[in-house]
TIVEXTOR-905363 format. One record per residue (C-alpha): residue number from 1; residue in three letters; x negated, y negated, z negated. Coordinates in pm, 1 decimal. Each point is the difference from the previous one (the first is absolute). Example, Ala and Ser with C-alpha at 12.3 -4.5 7.8 and 13.67 -1.06 7.14 Angstrom:
<vexvexs>
<num = 1&residuo = ALA&px = -1230.0&py = 450.0&pz = -780.0>
<num = 2&residuo = SER&px = -137.0&py = -344.0&pz = 66.0>
</vexvexs>
This chain:
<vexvexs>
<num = 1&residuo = UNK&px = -6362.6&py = -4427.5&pz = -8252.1>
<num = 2&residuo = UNK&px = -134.6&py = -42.6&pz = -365.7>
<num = 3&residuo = UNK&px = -218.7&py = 231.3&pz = -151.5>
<num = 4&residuo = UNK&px = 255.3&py = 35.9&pz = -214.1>
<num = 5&residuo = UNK&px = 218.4&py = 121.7&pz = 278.9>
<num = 6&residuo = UNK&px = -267.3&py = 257.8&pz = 99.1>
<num = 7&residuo = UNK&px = -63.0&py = 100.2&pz = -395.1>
<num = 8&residuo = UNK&px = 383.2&py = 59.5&pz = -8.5>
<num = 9&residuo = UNK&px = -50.7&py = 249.9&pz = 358.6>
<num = 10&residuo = UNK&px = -351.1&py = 166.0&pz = -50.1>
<num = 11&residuo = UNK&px = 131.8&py = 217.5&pz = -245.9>
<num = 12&residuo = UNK&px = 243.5&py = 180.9&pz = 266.5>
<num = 13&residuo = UNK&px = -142.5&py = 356.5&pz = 67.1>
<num = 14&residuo = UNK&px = 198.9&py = 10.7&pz = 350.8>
<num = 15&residuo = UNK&px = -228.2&py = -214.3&pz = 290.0>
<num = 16&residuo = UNK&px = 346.3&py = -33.8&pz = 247.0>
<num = 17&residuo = UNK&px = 213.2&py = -129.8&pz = -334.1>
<num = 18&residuo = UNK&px = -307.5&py = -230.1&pz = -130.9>
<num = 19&residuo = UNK&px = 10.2&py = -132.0&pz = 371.6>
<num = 20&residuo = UNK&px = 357.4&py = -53.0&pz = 22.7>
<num = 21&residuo = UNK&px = -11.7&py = -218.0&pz = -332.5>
<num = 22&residuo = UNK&px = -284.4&py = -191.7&pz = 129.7>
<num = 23&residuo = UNK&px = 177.8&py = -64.4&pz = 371.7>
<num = 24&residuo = UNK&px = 321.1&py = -71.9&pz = -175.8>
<num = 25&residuo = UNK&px = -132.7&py = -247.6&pz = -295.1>
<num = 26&residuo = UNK&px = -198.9&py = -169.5&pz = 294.2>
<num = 27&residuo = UNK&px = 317.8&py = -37.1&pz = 243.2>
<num = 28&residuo = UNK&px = 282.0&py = -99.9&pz = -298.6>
<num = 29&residuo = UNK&px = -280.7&py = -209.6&pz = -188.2>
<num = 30&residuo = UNK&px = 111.5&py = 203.0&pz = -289.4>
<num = 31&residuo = UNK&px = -139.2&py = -173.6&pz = -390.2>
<num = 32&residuo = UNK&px = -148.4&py = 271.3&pz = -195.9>
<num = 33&residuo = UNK&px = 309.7&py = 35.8&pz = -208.0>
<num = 34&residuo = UNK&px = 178.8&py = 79.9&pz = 300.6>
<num = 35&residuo = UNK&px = -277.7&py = 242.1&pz = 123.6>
<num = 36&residuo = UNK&px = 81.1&py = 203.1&pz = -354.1>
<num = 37&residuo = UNK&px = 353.9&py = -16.7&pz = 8.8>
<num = 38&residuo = UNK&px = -0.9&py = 169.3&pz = 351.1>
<num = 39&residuo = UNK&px = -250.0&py = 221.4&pz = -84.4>
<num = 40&residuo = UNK&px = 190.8&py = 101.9&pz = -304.9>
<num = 41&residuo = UNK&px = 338.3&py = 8.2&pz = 210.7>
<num = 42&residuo = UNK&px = -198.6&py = 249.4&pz = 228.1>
<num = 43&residuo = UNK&px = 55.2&py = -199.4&pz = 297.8>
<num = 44&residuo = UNK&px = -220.3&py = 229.8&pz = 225.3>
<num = 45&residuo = UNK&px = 189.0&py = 327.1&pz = -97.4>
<num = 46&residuo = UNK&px = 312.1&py = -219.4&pz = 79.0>
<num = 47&residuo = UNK&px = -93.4&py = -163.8&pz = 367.6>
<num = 48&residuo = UNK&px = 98.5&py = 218.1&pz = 307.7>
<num = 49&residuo = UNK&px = -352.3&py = 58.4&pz = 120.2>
<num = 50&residuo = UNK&px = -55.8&py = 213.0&pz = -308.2>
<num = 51&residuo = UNK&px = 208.4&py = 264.3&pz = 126.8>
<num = 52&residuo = UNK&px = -222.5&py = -13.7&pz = 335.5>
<num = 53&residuo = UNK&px = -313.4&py = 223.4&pz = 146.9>
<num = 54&residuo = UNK&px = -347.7&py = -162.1&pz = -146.8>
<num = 55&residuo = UNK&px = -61.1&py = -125.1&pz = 333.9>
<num = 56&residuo = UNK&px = 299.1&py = -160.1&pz = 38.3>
<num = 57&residuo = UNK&px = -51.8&py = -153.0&pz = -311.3>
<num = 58&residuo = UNK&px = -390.2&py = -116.0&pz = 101.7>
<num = 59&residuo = UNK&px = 105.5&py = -197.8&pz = 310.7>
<num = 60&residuo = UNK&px = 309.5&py = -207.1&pz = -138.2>
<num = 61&residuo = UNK&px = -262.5&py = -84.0&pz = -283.2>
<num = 62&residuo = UNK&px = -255.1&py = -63.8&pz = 277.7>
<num = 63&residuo = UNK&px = 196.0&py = -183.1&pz = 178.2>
<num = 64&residuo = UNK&px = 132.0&py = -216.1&pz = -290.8>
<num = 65&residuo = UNK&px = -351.9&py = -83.6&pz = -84.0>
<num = 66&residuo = UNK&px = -156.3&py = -95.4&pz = 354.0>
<num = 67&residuo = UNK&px = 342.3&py = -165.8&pz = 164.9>
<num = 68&residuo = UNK&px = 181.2&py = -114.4&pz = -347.3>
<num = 69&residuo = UNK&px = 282.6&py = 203.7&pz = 205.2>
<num = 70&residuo = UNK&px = 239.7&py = 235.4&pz = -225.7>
<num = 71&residuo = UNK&px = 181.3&py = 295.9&pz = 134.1>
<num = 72&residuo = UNK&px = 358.8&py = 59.3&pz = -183.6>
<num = 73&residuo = UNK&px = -157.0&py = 307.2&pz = -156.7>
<num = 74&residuo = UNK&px = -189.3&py = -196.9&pz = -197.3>
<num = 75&residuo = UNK&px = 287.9&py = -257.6&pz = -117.4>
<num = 76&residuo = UNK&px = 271.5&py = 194.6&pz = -64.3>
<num = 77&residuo = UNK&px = 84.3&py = 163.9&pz = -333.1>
<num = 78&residuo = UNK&px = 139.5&py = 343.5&pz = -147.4>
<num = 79&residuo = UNK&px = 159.8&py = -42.9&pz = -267.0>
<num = 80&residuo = UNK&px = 11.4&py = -340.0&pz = -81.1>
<num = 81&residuo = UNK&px = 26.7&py = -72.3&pz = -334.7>
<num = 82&residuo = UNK&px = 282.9&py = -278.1&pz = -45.0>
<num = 83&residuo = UNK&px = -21.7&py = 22.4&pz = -447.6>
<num = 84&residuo = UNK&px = 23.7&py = -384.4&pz = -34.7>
<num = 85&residuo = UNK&px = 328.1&py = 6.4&pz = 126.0>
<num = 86&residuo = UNK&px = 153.1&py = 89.5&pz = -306.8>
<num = 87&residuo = UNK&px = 266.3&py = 275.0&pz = 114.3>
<num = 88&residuo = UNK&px = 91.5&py = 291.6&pz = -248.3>
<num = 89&residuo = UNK&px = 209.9&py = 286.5&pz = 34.0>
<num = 90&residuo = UNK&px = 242.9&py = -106.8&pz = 258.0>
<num = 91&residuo = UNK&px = 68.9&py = -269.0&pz = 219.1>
<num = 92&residuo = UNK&px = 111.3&py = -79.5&pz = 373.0>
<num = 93&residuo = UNK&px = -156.8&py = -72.7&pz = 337.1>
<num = 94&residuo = UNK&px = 134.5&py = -370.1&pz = -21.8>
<num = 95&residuo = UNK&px = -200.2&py = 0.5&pz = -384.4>
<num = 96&residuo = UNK&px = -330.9&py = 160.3&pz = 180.8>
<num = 97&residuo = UNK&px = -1.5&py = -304.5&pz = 225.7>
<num = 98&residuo = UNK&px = 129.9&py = -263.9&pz = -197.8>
<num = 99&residuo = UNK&px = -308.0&py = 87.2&pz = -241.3>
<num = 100&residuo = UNK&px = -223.1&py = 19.9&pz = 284.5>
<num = 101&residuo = UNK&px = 92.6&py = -355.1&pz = 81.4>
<num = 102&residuo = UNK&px = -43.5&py = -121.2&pz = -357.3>
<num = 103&residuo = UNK&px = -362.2&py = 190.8&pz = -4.0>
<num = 104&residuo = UNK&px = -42.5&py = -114.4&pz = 344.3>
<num = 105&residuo = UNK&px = -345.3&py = -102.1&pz = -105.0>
<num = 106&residuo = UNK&px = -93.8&py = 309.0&pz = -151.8>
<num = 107&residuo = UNK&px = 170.1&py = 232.3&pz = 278.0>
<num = 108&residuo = UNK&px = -198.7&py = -173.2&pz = 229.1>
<num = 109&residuo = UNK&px = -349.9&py = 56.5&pz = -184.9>
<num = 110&residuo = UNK&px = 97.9&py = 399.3&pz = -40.6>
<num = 111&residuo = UNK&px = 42.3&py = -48.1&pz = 372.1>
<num = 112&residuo = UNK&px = -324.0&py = -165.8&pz = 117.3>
<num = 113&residuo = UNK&px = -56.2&py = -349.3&pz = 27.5>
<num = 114&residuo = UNK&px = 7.0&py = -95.1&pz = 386.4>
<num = 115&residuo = UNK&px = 405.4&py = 108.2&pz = -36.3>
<num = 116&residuo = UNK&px = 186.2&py = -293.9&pz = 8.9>
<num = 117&residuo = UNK&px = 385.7&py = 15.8&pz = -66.3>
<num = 118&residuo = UNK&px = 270.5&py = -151.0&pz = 257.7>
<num = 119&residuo = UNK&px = 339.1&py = 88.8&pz = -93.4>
<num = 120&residuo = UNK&px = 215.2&py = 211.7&pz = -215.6>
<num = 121&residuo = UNK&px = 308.2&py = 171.5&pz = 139.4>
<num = 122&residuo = UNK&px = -103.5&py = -113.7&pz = 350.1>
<num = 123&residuo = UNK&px = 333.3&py = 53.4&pz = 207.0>
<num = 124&residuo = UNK&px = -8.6&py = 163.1&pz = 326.8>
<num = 125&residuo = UNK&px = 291.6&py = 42.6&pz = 253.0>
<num = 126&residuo = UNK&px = 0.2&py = 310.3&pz = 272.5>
<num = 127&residuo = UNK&px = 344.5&py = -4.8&pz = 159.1>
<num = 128&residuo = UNK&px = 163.1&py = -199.8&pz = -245.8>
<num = 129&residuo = UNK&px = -86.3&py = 142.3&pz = -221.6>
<num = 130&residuo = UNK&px = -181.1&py = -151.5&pz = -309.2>
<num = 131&residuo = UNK&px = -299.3&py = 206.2&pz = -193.1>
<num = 132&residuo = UNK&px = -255.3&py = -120.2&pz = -241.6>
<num = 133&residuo = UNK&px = -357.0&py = 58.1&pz = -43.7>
<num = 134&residuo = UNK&px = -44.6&py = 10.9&pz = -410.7>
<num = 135&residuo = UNK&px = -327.2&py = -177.0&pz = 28.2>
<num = 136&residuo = UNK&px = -216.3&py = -138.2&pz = 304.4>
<num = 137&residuo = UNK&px = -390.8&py = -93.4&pz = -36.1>
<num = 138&residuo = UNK&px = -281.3&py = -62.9&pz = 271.8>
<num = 139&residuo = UNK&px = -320.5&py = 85.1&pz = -70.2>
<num = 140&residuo = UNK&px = -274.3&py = -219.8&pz = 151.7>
<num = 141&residuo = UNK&px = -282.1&py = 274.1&pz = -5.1>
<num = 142&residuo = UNK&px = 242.2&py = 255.3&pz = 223.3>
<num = 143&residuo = UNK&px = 176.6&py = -295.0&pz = 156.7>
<num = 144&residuo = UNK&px = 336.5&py = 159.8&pz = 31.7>
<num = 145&residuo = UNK&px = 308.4&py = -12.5&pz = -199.4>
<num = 146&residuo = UNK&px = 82.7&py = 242.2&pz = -293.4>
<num = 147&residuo = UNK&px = 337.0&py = 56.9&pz = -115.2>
<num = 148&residuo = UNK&px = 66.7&py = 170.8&pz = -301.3>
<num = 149&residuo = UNK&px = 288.7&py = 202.1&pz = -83.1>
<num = 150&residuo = UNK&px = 55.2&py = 117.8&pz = -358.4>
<num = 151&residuo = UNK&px = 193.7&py = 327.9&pz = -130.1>
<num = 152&residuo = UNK&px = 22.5&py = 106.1&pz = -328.1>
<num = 153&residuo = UNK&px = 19.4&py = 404.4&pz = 87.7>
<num = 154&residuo = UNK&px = -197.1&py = 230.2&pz = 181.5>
<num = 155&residuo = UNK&px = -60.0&py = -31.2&pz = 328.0>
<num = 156&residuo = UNK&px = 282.5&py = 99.5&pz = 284.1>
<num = 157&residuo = UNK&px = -88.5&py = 39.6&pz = 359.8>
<num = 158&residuo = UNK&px = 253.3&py = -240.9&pz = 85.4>
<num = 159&residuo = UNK&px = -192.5&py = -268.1&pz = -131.6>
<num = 160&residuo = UNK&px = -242.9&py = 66.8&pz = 297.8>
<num = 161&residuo = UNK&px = 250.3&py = -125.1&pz = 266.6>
<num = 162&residuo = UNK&px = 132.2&py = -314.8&pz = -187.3>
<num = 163&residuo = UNK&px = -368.1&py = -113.3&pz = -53.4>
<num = 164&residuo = UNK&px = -65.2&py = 31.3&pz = 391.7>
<num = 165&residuo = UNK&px = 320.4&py = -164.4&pz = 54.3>
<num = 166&residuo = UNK&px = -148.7&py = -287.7&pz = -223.0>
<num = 167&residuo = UNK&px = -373.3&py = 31.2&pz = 198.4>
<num = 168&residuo = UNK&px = 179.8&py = 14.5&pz = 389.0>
<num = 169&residuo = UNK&px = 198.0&py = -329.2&pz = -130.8>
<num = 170&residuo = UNK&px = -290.8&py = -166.2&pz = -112.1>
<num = 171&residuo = UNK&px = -248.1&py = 68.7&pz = 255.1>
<num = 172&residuo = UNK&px = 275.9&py = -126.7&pz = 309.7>
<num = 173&residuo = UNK&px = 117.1&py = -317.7&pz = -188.4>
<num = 174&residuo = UNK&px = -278.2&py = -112.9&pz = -290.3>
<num = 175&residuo = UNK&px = -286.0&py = 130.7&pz = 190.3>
<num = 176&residuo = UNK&px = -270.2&py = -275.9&pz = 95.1>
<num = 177&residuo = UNK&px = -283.2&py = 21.7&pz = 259.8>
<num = 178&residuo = UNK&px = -300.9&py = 104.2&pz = -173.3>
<num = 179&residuo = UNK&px = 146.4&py = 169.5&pz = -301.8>
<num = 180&residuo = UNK&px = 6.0&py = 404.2&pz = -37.6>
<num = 181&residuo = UNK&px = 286.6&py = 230.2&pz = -9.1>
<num = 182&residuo = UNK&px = 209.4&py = -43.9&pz = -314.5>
<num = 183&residuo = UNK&px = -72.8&py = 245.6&pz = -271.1>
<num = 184&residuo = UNK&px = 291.5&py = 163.3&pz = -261.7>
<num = 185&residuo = UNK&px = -39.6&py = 131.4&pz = -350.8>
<num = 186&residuo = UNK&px = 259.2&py = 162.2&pz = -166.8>
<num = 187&residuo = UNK&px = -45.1&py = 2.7&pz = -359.9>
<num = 188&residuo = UNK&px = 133.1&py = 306.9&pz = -217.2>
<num = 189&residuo = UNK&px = 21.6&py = 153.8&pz = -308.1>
<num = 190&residuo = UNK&px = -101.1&py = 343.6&pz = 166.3>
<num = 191&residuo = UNK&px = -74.6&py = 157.0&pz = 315.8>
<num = 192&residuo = UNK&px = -49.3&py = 323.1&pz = 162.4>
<num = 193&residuo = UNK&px = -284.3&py = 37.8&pz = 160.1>
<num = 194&residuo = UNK&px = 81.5&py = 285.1&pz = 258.6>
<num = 195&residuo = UNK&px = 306.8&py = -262.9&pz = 110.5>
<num = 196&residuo = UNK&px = -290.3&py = -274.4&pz = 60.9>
<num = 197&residuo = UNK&px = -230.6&py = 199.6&pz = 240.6>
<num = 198&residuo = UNK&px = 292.5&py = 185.2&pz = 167.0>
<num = 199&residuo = UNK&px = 146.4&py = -356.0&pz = 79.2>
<num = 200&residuo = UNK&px = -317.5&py = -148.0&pz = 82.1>
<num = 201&residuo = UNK&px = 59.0&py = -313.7&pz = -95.1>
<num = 202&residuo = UNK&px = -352.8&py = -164.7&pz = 67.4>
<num = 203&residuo = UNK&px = 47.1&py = 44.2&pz = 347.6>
<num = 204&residuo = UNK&px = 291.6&py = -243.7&pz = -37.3>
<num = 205&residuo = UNK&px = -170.2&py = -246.4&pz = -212.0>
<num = 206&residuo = UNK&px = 203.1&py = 70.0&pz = -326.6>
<num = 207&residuo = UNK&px = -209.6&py = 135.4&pz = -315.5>
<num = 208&residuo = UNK&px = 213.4&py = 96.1&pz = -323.7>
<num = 209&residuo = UNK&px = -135.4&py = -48.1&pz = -324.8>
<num = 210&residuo = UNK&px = 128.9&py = 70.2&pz = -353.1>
<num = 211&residuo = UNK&px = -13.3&py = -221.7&pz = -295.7>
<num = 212&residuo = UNK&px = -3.2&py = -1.6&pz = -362.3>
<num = 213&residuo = UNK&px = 240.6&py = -241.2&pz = -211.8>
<num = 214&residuo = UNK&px = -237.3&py = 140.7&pz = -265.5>
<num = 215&residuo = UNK&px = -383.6&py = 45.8&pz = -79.4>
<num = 216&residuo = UNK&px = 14.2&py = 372.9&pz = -29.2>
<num = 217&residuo = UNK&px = -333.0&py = 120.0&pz = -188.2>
<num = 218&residuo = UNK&px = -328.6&py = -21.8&pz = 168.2>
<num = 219&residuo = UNK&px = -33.9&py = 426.7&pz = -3.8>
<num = 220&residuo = UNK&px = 350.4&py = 15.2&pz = 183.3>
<num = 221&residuo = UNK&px = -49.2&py = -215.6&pz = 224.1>
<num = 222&residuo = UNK&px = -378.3&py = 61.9&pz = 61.7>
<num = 223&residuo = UNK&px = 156.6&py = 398.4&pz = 36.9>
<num = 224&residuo = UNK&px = 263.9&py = -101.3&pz = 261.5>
<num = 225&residuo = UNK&px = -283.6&py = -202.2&pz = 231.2>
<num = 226&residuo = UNK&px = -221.0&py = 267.7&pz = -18.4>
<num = 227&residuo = UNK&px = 301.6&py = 220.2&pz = 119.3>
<num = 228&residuo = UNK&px = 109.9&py = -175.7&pz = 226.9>
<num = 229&residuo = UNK&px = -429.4&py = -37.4&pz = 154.0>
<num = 230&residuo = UNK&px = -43.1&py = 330.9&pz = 17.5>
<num = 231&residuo = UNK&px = 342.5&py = 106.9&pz = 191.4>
<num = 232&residuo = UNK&px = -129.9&py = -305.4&pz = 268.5>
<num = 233&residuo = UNK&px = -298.3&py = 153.1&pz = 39.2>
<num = 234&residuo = UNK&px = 147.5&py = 344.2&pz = 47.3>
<num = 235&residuo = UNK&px = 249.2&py = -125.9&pz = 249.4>
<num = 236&residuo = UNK&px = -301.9&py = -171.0&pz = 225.8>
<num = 237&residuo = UNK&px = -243.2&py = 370.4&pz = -102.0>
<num = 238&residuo = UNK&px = 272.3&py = 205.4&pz = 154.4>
<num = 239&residuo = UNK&px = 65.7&py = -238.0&pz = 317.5>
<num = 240&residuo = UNK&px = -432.4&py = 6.1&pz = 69.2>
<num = 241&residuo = UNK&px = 65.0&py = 391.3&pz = -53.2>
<num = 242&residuo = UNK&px = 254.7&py = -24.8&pz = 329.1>
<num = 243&residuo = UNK&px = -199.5&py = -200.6&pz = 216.9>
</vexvexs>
């Protein structure tokens, strides 16, 4: 790293966040302009392990920086902000992915870097009959396929057992030796929370995330993060308070 790099971090009151910057710029080789950008995107607030215990949080960053190694925590998103794709007011599934695809760059850079895209609309068959995953990625980090599936709504529990239809699929018939368990992300324009945990979708490999189509203002969105932290850390407070 640069000292401009560490000029651009020193200034971070948080030790944890300043840390995650540092691990991350190191692992992505981010430029300094990308540093800012992320910074200014609030990419910490945004990454799963955000939402985690502090020590949860200290050994995936510990473990980045001694073994290079990355949990998904730490490379997964919520939201993801999807702004250069140019969609207003209101538009279909097929448009979400058809912009995707022309942003493919871009999509792929809100992602992370190590995804790497394989196939849109990859068709499956399960007793003859024919489904489709919207998008399919691998990431080399994780090593394990992640396949994408886009909705334009809030999400519905029934989303939960199409995506493990998708995951079983791939794991018996695309799986190679070496790789991890395939991972799904459903992308929405909302979610309920309660239908999330009560679901428990982590346990089955599938995180939801929403997105925004549009930048909403730094105070909204730095509102809804913080929101969305502190219900997290409740959820973890209370199940300490069982035990």
């Amino acid at each position: 790293m640069s000292w401009t790099h560490l000029k651009t971090i020193i200034y971070i009151d948080d030790p944890l966040k300043r840390e995650f910057y540092i691990e991350m710029s190191k692992l992505e080789h981010w430029s300094v302009r990308t540093l800012q950008e992320r910074m200014k995107s609030m990419l910490y607030e945004r990454t799963v392990i955000s939402k985690k215990p502090e020590l949860t949080i200290r050994n995936d960053l510990e473990l980045l920086k001694k073994e290079a190694k990355a949990s998904a925590d730490l490379l997964f998103r919520d939201p993801y902000i999807l702004d250069f794709l140019g969609l207003h007011d209101t538009y279909s599934e097929k448009d979400l992915e058809s912009a995707i695809i022309l942003e493919l760059q871009r999509f792929i850079s809100e992602l992370g870097n190590d995804f790497a895209f394989l196939k849109r609309q990859k068709r499956i068959t399960i007793d003859n009959r024919d489904y489709h995953i919207d998008l399919l990625f691998y990431h080399r980090r994780l090593k394990c396929l992640v396949a994408i599936d886009l909705k334009i709504g809030e999400f519905e529990a029934a989303y939960k057992g199409q995506m493990e239809l998708y995951l079983r699929y791939l794991e018996k018939y695309e799986h190679y030796e070496g790789e991890n368990s395939p991972i799904g992300l459903i992308l929405c324009t909302g979610k309920n929370q309660e239908h999330i945990e009560l679901l428990q979708l982590e346990q089955n490999n599938i995180r939801v995330a929403e997105y925004y189509t549009v930048l909403p203002s730094k105070k909204v969105l730095k509102d809804k993060l913080h929101k969305a932290i502190e219900i997290a850390k409740m959820k973890y407070k209370n199940q300490d308070d069982i035990l």
